[in-house]
N, C-alpha and C positions, 0 to 999 in steps of 0.2 A: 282623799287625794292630797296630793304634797302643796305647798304651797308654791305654786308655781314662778310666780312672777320673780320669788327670791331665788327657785332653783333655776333658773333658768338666765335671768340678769346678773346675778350675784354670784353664781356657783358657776354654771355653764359658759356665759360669754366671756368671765374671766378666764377660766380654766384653758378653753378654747386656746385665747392671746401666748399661752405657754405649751404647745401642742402636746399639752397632758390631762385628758378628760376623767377624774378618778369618778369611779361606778365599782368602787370596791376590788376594781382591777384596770389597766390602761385602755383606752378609747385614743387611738391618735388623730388629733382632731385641730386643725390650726386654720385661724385666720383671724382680723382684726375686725373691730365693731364700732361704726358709728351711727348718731341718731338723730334723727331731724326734730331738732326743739325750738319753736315759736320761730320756723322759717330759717334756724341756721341750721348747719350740719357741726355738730360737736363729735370730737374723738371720746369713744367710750373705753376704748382700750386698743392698743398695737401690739399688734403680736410678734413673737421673738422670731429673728430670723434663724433660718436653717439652711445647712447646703441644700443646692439641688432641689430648690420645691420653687411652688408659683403660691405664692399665699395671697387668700383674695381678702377682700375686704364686704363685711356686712353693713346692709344700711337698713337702719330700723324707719318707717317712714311712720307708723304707728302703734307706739308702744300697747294701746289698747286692744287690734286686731289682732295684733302678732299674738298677744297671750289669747284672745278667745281663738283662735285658729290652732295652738298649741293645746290649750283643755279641749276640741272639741276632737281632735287627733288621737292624744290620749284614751277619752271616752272607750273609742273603738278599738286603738292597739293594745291596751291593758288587756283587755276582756281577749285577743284575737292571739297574743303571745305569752298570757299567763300560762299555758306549760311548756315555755321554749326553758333548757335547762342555762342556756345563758342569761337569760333575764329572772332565772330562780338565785340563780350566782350571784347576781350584784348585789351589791348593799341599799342599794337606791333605785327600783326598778323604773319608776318615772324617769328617773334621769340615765338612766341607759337607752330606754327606750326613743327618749329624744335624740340623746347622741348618735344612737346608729343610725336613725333618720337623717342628719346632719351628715352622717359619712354621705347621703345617694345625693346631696346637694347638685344641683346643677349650676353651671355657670351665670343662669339669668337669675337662680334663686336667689342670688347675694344681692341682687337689686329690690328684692320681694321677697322676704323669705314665709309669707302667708302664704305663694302660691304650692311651698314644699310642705306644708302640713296639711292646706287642702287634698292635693294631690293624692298624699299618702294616707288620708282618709279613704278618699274617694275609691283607690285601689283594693283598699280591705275591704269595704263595701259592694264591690264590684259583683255582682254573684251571675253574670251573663254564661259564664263559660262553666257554672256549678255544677251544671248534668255531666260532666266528665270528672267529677270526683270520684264516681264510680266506672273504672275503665271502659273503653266504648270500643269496638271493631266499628272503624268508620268503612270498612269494605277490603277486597281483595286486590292486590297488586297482582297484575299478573306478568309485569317486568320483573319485580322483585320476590314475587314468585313466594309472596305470603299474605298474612291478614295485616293489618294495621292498626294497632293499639292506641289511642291518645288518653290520657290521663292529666289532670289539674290536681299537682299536690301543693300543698301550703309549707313556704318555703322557712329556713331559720330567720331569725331576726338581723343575725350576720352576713345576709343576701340583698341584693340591690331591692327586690320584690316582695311581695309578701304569696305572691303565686307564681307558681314555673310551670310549663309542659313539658311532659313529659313524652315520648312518641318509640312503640318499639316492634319488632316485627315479629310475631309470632306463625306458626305450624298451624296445620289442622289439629293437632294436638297440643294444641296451649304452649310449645315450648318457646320463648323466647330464643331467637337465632340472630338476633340485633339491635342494639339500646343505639337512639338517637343522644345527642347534645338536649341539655336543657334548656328549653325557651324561658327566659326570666321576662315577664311582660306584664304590666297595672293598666287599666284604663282610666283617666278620667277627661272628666268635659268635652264628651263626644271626641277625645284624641286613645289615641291606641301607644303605649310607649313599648319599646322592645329593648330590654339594657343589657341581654348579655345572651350569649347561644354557648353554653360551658358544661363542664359534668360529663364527657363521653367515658363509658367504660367498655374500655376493647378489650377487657379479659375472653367474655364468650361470644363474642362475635365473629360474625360467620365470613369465611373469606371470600365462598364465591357472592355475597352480597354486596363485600367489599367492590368486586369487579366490576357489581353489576352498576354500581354506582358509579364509576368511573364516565358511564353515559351521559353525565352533565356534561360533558365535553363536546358535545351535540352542538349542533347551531349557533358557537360563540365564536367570533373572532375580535378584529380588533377593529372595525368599524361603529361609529359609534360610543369608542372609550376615550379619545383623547382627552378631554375634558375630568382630568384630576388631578384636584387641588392637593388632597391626600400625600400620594404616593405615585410613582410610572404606572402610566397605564398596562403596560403589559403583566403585572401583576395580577389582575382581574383574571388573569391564568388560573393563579396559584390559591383561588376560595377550595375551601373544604367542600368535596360533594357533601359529607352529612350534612353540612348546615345548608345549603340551597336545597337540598331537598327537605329537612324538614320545617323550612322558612316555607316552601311552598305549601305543605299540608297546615299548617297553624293560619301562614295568613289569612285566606277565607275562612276558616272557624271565627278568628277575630273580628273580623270584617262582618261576617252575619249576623253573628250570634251578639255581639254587643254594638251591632249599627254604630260602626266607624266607618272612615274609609279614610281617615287622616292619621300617616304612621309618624312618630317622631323616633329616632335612632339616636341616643346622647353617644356623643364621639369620645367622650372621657369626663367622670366625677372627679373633682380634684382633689376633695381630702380624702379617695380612694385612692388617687393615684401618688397623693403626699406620705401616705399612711407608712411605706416602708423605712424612707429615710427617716421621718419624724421615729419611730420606732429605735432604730439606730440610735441616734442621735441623743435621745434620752435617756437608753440606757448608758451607750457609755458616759455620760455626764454622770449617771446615778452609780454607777459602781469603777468609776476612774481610778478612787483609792484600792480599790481591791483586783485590780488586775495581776498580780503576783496569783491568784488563785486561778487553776486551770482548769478550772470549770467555767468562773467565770471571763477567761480569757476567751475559752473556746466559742460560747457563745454570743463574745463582742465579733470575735474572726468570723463566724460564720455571718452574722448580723452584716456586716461590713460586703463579705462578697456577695451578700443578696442585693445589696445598694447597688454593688458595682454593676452585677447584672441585670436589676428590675428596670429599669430605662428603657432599654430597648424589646427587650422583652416584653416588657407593658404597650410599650409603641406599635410593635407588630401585630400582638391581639386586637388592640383598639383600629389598628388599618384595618386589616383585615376582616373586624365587626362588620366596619362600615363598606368596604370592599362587597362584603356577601350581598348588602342591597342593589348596589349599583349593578350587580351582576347579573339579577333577575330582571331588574330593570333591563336589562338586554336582552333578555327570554322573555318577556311577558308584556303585553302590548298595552295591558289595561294596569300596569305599577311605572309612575310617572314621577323623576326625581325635581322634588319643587326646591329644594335649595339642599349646598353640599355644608358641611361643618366649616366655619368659622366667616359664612357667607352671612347669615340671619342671625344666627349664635352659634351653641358649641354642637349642634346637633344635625344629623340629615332630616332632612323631613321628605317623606314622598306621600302619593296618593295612589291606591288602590280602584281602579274602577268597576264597573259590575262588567261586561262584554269584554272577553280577551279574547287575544291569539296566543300561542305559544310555539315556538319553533323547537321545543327538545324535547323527545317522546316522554323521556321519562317524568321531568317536571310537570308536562300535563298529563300524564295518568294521574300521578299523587294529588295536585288542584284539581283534578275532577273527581277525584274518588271524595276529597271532603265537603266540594258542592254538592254533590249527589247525595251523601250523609246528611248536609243541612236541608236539602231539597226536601226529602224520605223524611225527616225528623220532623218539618214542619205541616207535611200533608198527614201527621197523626195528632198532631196539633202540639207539637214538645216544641218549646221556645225558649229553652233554659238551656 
């Protein structure tokens, strides 16, 4: 293994300071680094400003931990992404592998960033939800008027997660007739984290499923929403059915199968959300002199109108992440919102109970169909 302490203090936190992480190709990765030595806080490095970004700042509070929480992260991701073809690509697979961990940063990691290599251990190690690596009919819909597929695939290393679910609706003859969004979720320290509901593919999906989904419109009004810090409450309209309905069939699988009932939702990673300008920003610095060539004009003009549009575009998805919780939280009597984003930190946090009610047919079929699964699963004695 690399010598860590130098790729990582020397290579990394530098690199970082100039939102350019080389891995034998670009990593946009920016923020500044300090470190608490003999009780002060010393500047280890400021990072360059850029338009348009929120650049945080690292505090190292123990250079000793940080690095055994770093090799003990590694141990597992090496072994867990040696055949991702991105991490074959780089020049320095230790040191990609940290960085794209560094992309899922959270806002409180910058205070502790041990707690983001624990974490991202703990997630790979996870193996609660493993019995669906091999796909599972967790039972029959008889709203959506199919069987229900749930699957645990192991995600790229360019993904918030290192696992997603999968969820899709199949015939009595095997065929797929409609692909849910992809559940991107890690557990660790008896907390359940959920970072992204993305990936729908409407090419073969079936329309009158589409309709039938529409039935989340059930039981919601506007009693009960004005409280958002977010965005207008009357938004809480405009969630995607797929994602509340396949937020209802995962969450009780997570909840059982890996004894939580504490969900965290991060509201936005920021050297995710930095990642496009920084991207911009550097190439055109790096090929300024050659803009006369219309290739690479073409590609600073299109670079440039991704900037002008990721902003809001990133905004909406990110409401709306957080939007699909508070909305069930209106449907479901036993999902309790314990604090909104930028109340505790940058995330929602709610709780899950065992005993609910649910006021919208359709949501409670799909959550009873995977209690009943967990139920069935565990009176044959399957706990995986």
């Amino acid at each position: 293994m690399d010598n860590i302490e130098y790729l990582f203090y020397d290579e990394i936190i530098k690199e970082a300071a100039t939102g350019y992480v080389d891995c034998g190709f670009f990593v946009p990765i920016c923020f500044s680094t300090k470190e608490l030595i003999d009780g002060k806080i010393c500047e280890i490095t400021k990072a360059k400003d850029f338009n348009n970004t929120m650049i945080p700042s690292l505090l190292i509070k123990n250079r000793e931990n940080l690095t055994n929480s770093i090799l003990s992260y590694l141990e597992v991701a090496e072994e867990f992404y040696k055949d991702d073809p991105r991490v074959s690509d780089s020049s320095n697979k230790s040191k990609y592998i940290i960085a794209s961990l560094l992309a899922n940063t959270l806002v409180t990691d910058f205070n502790d960033l041990n707690e983001l290599f624990v974490r991202g251990k703990n997630f790979i190690l996870d193996n609660s939800l493993n019995n669906f690596i091999e796909s599972k009919n967790i039972g029959y819909s008889n709203l959506l008027k199919s069987n229900i597929i749930v699957t645990l695939e192991k995600q790229s290393i360019v993904e918030e997660t290192p696992y997603g679910i999968n969820i899709k609706l199949e015939d009595d003859f095997n065929n797929t007739i409609y692909e849910f969004p992809t559940i991107r979720y890690g557990v660790s320290d008896n907390k359940a984290y959920i970072y992204a509901i993305q990936g729908r593919n409407k090419v073969n999906n079936d329309k009158k499923v589409e309709r039938i989904l529409r039935k989340v419109g059930e039981g919601f009004d506007e009693q009960g929403t004005l409280r958002d810090p977010i965005t207008h409450p009357e938004n809480l309209y405009s969630i995607s059915p797929w994602s509340l309905v396949a937020l209802s069939i995962v969450i009780p699988l997570i909840k059982n199968y890996s004894h939580v009932d504490e969900f965290i939702a991060p509201y936005f990673l920021v050297n995710r959300w930095n990642a496009v300008e920084l991207s911009y920003e550097i190439l055109k610095e790096k090929y300024k002199g050659e803009m006369s060539n219309p290739k690479v004009a073409s590609v600073i003009v299109r670079k440039a109108n991704q900037v002008e549009e990721h902003d809001p575009i990133q905004r909406n998805i990110t409401d709306k992440f957080i939007r699909s919780f508070r909305r069930l939280a209106h449907h479901f009597s036993n999902i309790s919102i314990d604090s909104f984003p930028l109340e505790m930190d940058s995330a929602l946090h709610f709780t899950v109970g065992d005993d609910y009610h649910c006021n919208n047919t359709l949501l409670n079929e799909v959550y009873s169909l995977s209690n009943s699964y967990i139920n069935n699963s565990k009176s044959y004695g399957n706990h995986n």
